[in-house]
mmCIF file of the N, C-alpha and C atoms, coordinates in Angstrom:
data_MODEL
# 
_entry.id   MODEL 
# 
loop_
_atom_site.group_PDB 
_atom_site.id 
_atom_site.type_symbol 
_atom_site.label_atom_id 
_atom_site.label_alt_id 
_atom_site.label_comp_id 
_atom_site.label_asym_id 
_atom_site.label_entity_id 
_atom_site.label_seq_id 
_atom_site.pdbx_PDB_ins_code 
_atom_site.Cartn_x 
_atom_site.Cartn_y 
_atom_site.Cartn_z 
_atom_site.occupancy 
_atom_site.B_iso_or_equiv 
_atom_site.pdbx_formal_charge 
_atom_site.auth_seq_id 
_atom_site.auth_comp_id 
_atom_site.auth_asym_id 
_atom_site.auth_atom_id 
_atom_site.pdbx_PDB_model_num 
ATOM 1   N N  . UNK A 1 1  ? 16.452 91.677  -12.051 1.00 0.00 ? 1  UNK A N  1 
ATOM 2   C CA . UNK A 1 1  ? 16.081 92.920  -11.428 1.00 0.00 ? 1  UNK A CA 1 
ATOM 3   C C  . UNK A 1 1  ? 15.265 92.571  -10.185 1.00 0.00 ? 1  UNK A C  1 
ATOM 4   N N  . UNK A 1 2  ? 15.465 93.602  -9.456  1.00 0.00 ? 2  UNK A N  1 
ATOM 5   C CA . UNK A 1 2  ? 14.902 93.117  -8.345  1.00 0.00 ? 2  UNK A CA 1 
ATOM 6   C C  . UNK A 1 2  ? 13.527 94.416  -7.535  1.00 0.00 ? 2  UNK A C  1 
ATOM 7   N N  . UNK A 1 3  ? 12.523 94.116  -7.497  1.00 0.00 ? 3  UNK A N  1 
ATOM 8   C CA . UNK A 1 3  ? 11.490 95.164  -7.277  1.00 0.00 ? 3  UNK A CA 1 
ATOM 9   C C  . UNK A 1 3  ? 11.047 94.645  -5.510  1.00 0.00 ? 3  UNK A C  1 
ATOM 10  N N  . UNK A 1 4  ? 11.124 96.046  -4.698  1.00 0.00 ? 4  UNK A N  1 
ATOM 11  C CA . UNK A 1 4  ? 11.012 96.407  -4.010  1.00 0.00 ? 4  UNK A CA 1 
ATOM 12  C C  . UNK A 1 4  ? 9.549  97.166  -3.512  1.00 0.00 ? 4  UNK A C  1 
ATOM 13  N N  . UNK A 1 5  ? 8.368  96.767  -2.877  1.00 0.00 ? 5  UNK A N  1 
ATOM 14  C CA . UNK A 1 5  ? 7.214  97.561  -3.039  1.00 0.00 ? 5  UNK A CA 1 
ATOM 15  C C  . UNK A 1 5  ? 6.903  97.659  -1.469  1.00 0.00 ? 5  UNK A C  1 
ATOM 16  N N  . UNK A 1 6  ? 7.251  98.843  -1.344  1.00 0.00 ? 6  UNK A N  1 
ATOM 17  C CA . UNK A 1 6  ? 7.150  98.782  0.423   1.00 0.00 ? 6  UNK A CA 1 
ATOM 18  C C  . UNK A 1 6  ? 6.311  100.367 0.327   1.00 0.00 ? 6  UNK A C  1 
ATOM 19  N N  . UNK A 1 7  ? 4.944  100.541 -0.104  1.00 0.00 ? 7  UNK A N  1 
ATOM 20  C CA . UNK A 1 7  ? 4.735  101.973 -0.509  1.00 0.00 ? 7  UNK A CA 1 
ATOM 21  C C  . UNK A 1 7  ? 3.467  101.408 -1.842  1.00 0.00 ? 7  UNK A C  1 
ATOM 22  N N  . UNK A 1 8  ? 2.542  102.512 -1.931  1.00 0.00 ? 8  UNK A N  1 
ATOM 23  C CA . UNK A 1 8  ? 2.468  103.683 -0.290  1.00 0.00 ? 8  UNK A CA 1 
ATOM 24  C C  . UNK A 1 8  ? 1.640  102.792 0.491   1.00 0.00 ? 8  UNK A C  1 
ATOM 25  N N  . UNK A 1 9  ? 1.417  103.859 1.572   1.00 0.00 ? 9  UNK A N  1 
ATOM 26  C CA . UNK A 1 9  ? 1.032  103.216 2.642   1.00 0.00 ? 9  UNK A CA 1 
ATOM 27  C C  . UNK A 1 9  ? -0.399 102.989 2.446   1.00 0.00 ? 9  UNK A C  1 
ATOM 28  N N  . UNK A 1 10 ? -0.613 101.568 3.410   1.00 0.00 ? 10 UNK A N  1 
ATOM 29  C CA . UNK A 1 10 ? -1.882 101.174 3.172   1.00 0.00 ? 10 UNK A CA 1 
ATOM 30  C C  . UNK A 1 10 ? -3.395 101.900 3.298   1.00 0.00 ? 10 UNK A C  1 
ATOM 31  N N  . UNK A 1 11 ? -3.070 102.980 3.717   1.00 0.00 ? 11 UNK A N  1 
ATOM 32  C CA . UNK A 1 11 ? -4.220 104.020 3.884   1.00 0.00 ? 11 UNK A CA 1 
ATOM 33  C C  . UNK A 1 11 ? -4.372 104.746 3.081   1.00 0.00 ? 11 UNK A C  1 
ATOM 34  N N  . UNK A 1 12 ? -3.633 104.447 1.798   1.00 0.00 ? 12 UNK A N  1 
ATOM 35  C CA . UNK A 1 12 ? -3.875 105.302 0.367   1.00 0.00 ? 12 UNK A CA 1 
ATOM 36  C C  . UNK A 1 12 ? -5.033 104.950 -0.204  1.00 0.00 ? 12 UNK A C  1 
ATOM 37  N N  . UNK A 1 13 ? -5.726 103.677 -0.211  1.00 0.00 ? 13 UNK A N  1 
ATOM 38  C CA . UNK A 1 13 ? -6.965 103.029 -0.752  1.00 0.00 ? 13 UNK A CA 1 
ATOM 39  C C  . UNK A 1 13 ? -6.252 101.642 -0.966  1.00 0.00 ? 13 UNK A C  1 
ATOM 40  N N  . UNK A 1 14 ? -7.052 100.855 -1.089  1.00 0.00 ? 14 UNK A N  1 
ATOM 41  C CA . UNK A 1 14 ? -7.468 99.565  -1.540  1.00 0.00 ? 14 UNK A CA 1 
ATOM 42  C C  . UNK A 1 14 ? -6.505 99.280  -2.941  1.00 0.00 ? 14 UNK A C  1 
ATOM 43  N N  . UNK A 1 15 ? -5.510 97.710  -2.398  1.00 0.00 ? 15 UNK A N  1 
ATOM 44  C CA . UNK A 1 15 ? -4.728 98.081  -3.501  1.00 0.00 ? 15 UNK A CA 1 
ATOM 45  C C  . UNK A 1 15 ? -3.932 98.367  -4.346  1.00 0.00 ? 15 UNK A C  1 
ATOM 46  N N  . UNK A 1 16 ? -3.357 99.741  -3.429  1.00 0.00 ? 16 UNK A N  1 
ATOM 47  C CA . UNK A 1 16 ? -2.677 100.842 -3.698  1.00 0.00 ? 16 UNK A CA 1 
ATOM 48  C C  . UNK A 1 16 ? -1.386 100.194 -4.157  1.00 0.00 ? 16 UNK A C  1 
ATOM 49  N N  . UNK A 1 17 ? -1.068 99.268  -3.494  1.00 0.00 ? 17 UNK A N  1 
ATOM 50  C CA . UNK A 1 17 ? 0.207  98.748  -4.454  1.00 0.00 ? 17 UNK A CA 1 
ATOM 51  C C  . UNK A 1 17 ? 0.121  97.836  -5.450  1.00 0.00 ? 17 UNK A C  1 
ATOM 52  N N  . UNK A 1 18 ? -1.035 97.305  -5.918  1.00 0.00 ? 18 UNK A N  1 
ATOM 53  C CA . UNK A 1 18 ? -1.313 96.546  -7.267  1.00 0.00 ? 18 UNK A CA 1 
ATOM 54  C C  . UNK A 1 18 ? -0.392 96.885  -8.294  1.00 0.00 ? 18 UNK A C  1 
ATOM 55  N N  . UNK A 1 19 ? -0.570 97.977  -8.866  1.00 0.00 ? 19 UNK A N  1 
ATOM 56  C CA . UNK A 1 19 ? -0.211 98.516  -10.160 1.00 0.00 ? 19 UNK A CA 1 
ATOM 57  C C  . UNK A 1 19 ? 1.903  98.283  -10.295 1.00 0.00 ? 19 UNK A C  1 
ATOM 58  N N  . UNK A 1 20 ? 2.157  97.776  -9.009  1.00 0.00 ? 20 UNK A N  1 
ATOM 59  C CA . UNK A 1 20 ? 3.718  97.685  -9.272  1.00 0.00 ? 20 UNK A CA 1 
ATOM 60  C C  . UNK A 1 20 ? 4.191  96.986  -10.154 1.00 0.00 ? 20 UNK A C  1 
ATOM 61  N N  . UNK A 1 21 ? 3.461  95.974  -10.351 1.00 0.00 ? 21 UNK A N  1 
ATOM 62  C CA . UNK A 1 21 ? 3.751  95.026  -11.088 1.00 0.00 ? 21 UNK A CA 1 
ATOM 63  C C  . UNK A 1 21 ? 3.496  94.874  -12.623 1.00 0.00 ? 21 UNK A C  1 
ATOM 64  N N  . UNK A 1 22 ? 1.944  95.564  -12.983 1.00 0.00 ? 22 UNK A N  1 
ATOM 65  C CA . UNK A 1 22 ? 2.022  95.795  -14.130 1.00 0.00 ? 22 UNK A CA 1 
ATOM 66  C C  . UNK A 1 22 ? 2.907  96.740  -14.759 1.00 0.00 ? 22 UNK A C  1 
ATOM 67  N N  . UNK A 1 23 ? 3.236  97.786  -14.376 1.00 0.00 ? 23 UNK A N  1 
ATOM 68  C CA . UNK A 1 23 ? 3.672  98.573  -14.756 1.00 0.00 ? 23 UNK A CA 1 
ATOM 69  C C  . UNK A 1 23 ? 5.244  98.557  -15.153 1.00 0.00 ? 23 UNK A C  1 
ATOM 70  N N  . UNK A 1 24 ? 5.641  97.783  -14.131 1.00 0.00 ? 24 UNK A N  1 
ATOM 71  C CA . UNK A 1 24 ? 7.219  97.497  -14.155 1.00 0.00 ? 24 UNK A CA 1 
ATOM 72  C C  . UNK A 1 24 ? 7.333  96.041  -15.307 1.00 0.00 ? 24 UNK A C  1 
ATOM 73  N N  . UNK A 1 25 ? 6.272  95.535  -15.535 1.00 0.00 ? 25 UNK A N  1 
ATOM 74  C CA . UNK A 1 25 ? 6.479  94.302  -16.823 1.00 0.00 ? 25 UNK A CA 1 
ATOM 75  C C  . UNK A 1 25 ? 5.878  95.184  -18.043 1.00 0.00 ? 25 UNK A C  1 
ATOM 76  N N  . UNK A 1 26 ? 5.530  96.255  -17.934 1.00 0.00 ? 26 UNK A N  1 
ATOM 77  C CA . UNK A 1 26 ? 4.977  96.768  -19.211 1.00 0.00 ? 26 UNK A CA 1 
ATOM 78  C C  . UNK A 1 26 ? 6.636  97.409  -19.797 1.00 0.00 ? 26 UNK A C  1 
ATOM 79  N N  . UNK A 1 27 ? 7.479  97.991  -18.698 1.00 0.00 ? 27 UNK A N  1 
ATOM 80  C CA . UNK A 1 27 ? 8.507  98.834  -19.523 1.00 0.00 ? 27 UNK A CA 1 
ATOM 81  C C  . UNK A 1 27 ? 9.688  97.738  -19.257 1.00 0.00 ? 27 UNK A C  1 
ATOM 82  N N  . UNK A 1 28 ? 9.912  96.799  -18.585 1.00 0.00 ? 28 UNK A N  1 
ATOM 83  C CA . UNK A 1 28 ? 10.806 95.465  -18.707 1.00 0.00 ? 28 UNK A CA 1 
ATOM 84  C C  . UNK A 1 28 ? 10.426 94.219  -18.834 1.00 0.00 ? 28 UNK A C  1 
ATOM 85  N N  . UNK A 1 29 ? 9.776  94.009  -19.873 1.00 0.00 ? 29 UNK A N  1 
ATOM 86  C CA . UNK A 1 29 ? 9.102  92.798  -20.017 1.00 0.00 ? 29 UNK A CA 1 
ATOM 87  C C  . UNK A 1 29 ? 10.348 91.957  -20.497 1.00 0.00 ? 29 UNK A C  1 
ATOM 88  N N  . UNK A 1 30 ? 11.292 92.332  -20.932 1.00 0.00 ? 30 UNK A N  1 
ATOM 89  C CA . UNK A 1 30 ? 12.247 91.598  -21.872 1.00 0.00 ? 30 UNK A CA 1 
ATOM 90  C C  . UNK A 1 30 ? 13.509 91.059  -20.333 1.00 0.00 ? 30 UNK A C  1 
ATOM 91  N N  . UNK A 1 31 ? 12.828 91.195  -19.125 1.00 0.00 ? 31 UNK A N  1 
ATOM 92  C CA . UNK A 1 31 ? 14.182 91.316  -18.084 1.00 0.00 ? 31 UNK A CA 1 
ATOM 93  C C  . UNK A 1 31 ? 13.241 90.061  -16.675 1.00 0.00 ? 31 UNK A C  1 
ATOM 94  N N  . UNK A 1 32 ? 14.183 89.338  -16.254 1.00 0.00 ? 32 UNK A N  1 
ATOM 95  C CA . UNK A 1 32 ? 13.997 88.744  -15.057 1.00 0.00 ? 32 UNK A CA 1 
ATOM 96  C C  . UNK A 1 32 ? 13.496 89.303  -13.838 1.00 0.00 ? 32 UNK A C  1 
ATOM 97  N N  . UNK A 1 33 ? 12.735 89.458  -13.712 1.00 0.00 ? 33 UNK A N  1 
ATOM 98  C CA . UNK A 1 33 ? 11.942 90.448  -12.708 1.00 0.00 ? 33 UNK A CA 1 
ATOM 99  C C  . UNK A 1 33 ? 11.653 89.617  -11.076 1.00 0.00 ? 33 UNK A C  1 
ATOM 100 N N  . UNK A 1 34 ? 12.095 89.721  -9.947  1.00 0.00 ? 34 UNK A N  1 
ATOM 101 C CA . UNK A 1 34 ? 11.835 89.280  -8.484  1.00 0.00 ? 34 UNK A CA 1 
ATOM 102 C C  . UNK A 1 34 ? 11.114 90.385  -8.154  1.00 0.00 ? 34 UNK A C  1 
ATOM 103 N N  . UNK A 1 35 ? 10.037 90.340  -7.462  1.00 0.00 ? 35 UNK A N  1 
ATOM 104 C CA . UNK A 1 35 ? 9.196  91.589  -6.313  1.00 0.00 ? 35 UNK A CA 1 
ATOM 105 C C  . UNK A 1 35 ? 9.206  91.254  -4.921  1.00 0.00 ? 35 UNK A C  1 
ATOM 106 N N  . UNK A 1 36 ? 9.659  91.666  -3.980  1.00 0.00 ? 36 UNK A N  1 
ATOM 107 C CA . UNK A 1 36 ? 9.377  91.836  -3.169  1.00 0.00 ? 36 UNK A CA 1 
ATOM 108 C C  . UNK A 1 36 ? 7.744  93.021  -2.357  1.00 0.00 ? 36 UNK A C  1 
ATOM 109 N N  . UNK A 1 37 ? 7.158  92.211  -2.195  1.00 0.00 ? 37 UNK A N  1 
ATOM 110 C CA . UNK A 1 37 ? 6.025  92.865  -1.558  1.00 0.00 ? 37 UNK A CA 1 
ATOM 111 C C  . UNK A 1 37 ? 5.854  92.874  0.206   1.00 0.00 ? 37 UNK A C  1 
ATOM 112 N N  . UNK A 1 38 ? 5.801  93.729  0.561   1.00 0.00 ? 38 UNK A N  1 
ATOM 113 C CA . UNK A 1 38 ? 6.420  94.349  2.425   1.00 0.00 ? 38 UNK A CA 1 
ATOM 114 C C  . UNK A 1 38 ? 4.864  94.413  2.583   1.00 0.00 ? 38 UNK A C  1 
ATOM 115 N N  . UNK A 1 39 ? 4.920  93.889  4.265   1.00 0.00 ? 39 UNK A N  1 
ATOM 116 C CA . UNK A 1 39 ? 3.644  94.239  4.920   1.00 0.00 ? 39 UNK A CA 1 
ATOM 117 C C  . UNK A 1 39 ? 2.762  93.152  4.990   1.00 0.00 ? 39 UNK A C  1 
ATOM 118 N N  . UNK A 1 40 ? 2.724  91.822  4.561   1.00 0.00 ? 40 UNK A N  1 
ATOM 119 C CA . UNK A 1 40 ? 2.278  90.455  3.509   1.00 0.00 ? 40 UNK A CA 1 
ATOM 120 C C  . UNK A 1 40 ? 1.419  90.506  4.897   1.00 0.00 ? 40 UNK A C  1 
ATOM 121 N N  . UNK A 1 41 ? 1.448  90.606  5.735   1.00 0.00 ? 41 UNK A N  1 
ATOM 122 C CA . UNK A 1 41 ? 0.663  90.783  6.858   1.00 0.00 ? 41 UNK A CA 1 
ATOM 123 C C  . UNK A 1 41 ? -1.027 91.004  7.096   1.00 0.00 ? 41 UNK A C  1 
ATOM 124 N N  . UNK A 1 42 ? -0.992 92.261  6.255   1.00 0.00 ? 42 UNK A N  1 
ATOM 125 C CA . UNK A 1 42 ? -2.265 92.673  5.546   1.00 0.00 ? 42 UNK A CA 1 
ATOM 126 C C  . UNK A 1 42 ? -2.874 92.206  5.031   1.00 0.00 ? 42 UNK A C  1 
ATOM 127 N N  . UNK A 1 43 ? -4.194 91.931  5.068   1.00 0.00 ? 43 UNK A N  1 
ATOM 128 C CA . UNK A 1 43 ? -5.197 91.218  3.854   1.00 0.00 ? 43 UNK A CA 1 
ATOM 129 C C  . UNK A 1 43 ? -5.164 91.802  2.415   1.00 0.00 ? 43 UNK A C  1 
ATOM 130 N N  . UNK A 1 44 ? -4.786 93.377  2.408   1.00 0.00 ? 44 UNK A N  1 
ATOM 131 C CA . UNK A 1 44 ? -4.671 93.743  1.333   1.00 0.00 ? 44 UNK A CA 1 
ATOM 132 C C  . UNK A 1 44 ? -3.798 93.158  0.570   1.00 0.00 ? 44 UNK A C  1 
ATOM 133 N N  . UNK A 1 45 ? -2.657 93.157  1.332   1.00 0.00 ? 45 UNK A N  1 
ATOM 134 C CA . UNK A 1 45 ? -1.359 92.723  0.346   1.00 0.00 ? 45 UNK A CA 1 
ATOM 135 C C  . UNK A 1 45 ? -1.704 91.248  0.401   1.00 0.00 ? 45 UNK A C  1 
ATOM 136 N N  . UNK A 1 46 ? -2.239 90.205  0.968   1.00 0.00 ? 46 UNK A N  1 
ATOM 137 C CA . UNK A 1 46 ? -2.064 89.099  0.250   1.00 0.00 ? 46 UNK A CA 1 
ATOM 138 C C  . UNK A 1 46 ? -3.264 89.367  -0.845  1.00 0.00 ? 46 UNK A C  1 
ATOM 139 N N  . UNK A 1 47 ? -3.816 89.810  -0.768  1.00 0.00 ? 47 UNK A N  1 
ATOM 140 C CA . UNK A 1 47 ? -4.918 89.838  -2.202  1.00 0.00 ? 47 UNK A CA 1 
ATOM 141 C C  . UNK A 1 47 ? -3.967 90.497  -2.938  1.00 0.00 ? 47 UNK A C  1 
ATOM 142 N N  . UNK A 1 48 ? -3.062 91.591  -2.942  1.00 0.00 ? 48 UNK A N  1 
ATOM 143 C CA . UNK A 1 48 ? -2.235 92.001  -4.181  1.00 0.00 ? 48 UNK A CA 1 
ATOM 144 C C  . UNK A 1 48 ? -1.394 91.144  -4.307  1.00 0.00 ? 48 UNK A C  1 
ATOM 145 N N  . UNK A 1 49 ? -0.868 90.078  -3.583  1.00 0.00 ? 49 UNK A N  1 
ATOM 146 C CA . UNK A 1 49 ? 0.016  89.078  -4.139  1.00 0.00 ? 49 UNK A CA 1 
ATOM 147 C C  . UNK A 1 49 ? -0.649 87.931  -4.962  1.00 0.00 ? 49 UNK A C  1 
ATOM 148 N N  . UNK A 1 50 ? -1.840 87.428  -4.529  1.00 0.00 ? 50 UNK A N  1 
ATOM 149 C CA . UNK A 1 50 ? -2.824 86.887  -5.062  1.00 0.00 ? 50 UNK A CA 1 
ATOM 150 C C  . UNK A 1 50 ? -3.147 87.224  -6.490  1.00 0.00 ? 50 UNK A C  1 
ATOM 151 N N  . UNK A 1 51 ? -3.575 88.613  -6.870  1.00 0.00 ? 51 UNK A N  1 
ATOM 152 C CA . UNK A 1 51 ? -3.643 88.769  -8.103  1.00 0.00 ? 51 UNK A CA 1 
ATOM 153 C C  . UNK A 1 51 ? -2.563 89.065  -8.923  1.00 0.00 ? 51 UNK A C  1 
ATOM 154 N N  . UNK A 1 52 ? -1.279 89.507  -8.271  1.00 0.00 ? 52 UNK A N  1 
ATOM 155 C CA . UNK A 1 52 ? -0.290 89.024  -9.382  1.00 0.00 ? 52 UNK A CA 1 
ATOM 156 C C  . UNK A 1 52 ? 0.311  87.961  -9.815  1.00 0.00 ? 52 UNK A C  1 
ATOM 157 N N  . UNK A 1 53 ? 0.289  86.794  -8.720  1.00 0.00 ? 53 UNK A N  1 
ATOM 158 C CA . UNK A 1 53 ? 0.400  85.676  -9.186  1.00 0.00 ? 53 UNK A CA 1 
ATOM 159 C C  . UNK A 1 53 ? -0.755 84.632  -10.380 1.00 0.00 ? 53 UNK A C  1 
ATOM 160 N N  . UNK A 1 54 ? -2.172 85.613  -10.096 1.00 0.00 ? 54 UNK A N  1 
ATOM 161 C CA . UNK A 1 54 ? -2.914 84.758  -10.851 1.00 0.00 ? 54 UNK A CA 1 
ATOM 162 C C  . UNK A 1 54 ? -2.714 85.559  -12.338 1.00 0.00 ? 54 UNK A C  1 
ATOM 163 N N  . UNK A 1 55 ? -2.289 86.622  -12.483 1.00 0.00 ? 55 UNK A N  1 
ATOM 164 C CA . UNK A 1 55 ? -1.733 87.547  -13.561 1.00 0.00 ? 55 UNK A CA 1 
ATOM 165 C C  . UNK A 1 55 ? -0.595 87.173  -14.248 1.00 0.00 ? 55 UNK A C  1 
ATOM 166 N N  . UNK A 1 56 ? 0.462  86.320  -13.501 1.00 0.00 ? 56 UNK A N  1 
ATOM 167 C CA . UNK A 1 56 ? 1.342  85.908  -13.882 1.00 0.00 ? 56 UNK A CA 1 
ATOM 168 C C  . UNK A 1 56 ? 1.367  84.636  -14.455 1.00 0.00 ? 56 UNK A C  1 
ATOM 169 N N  . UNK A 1 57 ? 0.232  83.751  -14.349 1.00 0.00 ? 57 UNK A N  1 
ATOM 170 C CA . UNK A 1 57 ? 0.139  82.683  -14.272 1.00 0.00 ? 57 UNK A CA 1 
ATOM 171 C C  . UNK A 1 57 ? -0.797 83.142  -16.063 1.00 0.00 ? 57 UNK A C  1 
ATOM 172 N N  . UNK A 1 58 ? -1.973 83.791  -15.847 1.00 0.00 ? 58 UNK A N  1 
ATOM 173 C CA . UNK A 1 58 ? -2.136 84.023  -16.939 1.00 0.00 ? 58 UNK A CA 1 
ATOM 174 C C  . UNK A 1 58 ? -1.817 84.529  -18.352 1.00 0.00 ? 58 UNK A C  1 
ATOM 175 N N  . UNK A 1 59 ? -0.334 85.050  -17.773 1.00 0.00 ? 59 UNK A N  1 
ATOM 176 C CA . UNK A 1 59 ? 0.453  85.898  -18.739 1.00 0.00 ? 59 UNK A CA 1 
ATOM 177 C C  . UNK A 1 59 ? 1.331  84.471  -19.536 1.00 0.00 ? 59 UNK A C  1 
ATOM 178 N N  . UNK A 1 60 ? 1.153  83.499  -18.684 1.00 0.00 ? 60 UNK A N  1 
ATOM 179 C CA . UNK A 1 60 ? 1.769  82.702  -19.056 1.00 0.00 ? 60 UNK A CA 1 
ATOM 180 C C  . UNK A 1 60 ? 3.809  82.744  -18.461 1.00 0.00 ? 60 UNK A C  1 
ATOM 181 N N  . UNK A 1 61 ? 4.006  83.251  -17.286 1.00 0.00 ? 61 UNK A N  1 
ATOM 182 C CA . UNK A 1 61 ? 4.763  83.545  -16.933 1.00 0.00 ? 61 UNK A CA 1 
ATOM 183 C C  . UNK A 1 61 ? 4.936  82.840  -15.604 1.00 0.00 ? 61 UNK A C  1 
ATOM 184 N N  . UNK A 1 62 ? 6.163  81.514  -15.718 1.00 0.00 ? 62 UNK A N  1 
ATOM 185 C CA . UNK A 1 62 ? 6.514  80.875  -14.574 1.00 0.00 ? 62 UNK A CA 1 
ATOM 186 C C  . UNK A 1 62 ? 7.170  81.840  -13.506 1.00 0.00 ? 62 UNK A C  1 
ATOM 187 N N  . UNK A 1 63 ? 6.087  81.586  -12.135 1.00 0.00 ? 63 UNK A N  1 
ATOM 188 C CA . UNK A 1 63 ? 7.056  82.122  -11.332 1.00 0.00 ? 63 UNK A CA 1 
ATOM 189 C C  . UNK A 1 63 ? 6.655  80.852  -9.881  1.00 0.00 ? 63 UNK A C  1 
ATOM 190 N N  . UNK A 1 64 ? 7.293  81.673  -8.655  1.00 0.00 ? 64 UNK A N  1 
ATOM 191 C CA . UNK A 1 64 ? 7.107  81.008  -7.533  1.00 0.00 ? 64 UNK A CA 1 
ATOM 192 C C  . UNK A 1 64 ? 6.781  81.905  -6.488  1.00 0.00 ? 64 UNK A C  1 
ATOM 193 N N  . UNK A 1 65 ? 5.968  81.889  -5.436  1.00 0.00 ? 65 UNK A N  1 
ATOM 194 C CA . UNK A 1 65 ? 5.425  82.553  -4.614  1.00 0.00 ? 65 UNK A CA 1 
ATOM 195 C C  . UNK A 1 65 ? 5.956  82.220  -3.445  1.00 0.00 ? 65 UNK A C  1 
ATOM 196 N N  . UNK A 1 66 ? 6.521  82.761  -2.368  1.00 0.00 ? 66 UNK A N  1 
ATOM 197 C CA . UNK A 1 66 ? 7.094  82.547  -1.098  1.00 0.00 ? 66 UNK A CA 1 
ATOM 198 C C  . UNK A 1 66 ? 7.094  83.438  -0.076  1.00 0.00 ? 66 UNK A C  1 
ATOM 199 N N  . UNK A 1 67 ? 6.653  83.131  1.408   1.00 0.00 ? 67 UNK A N  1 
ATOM 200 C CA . UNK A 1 67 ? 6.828  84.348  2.225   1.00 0.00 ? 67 UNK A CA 1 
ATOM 201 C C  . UNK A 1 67 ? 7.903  84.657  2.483   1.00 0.00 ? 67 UNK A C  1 
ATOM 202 N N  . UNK A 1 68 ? 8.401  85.902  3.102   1.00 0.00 ? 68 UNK A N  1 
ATOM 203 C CA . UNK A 1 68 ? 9.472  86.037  3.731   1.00 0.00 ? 68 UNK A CA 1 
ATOM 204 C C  . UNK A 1 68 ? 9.382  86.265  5.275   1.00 0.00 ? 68 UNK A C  1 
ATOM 205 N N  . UNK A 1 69 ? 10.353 86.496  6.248   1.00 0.00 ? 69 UNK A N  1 
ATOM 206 C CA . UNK A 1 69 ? 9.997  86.541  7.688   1.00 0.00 ? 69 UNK A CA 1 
ATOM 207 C C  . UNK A 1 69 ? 10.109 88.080  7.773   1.00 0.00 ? 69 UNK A C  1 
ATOM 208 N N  . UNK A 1 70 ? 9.583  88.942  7.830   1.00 0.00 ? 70 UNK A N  1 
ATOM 209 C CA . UNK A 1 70 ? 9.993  90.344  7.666   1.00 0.00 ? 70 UNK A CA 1 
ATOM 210 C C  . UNK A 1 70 ? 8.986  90.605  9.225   1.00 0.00 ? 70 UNK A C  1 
ATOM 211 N N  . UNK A 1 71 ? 9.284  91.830  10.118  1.00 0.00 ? 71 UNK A N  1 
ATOM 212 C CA . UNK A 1 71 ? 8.753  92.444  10.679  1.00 0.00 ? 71 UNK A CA 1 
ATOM 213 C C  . UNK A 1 71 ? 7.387  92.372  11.367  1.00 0.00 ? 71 UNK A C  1 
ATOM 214 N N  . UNK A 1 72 ? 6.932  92.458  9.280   1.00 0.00 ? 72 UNK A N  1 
ATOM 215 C CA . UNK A 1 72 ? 5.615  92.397  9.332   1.00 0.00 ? 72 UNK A CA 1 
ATOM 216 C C  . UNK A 1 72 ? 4.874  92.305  8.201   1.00 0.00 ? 72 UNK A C  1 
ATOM 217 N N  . UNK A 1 73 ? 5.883  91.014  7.871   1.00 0.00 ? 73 UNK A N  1 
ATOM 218 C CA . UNK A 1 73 ? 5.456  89.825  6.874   1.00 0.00 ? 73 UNK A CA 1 
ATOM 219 C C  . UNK A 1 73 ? 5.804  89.977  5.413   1.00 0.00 ? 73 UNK A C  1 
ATOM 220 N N  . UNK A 1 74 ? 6.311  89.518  4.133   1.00 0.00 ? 74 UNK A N  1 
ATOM 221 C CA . UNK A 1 74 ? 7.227  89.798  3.359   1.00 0.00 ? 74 UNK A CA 1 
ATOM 222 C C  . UNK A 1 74 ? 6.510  88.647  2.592   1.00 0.00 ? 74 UNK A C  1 
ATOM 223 N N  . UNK A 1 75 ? 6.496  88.500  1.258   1.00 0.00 ? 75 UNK A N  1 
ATOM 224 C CA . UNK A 1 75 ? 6.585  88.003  -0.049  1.00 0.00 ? 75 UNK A CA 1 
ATOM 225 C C  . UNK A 1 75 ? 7.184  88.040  -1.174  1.00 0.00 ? 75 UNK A C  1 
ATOM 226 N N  . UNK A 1 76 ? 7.337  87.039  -1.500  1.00 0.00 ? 76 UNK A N  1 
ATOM 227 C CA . UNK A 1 76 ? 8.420  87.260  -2.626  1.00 0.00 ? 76 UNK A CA 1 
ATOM 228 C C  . UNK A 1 76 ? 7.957  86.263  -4.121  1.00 0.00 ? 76 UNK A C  1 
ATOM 229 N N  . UNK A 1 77 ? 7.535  87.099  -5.230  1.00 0.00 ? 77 UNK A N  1 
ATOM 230 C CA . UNK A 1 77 ? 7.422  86.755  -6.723  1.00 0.00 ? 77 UNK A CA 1 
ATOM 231 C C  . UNK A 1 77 ? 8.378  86.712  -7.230  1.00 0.00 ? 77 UNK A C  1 
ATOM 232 N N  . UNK A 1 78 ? 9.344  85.111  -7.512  1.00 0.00 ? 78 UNK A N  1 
ATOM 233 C CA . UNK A 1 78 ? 10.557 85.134  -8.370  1.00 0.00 ? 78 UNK A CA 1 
ATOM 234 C C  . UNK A 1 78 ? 10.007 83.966  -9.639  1.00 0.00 ? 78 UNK A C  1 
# 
């Protein structure tokens, strides 16, 4: 599966896109999950990539962290 988090916009608060990730391993935990996170640009979003990787890491869940060349800057949790 492939998760897409381009939203909402960063002027929602601090964050604001954290919760993509828990939420989408709480109701497919049993499924191969990639995220794409848009905007990697932002300090916010590398701190939300930051804590899902250290979330993932604690979940005990191999993944790999990579930028992408986007616009205006792209990450990718596979």
């Amino acid at each position: 599966m492939l998760v897409i988090v381009d939203g909402p916009p960063g002027a929602t608060g601090k964050n604001a896109r954290y919760p993509a990730v828990p939420i989408t391993m709480k109701y497919f935990s049993a499924t191969s999950i990639d995220f794409i996170l848009d905007d990697y640009n932002r300090n916010d979003e590398k701190e939300i990539a930051k804590i899902w990787s250290v979330s993932c890491c604690m979940a005990g869940i191999s993944h790999t962290k990579s930028e992408i060349k986007f616009e205006k800057g792209g990450v990718i949790l596979e």
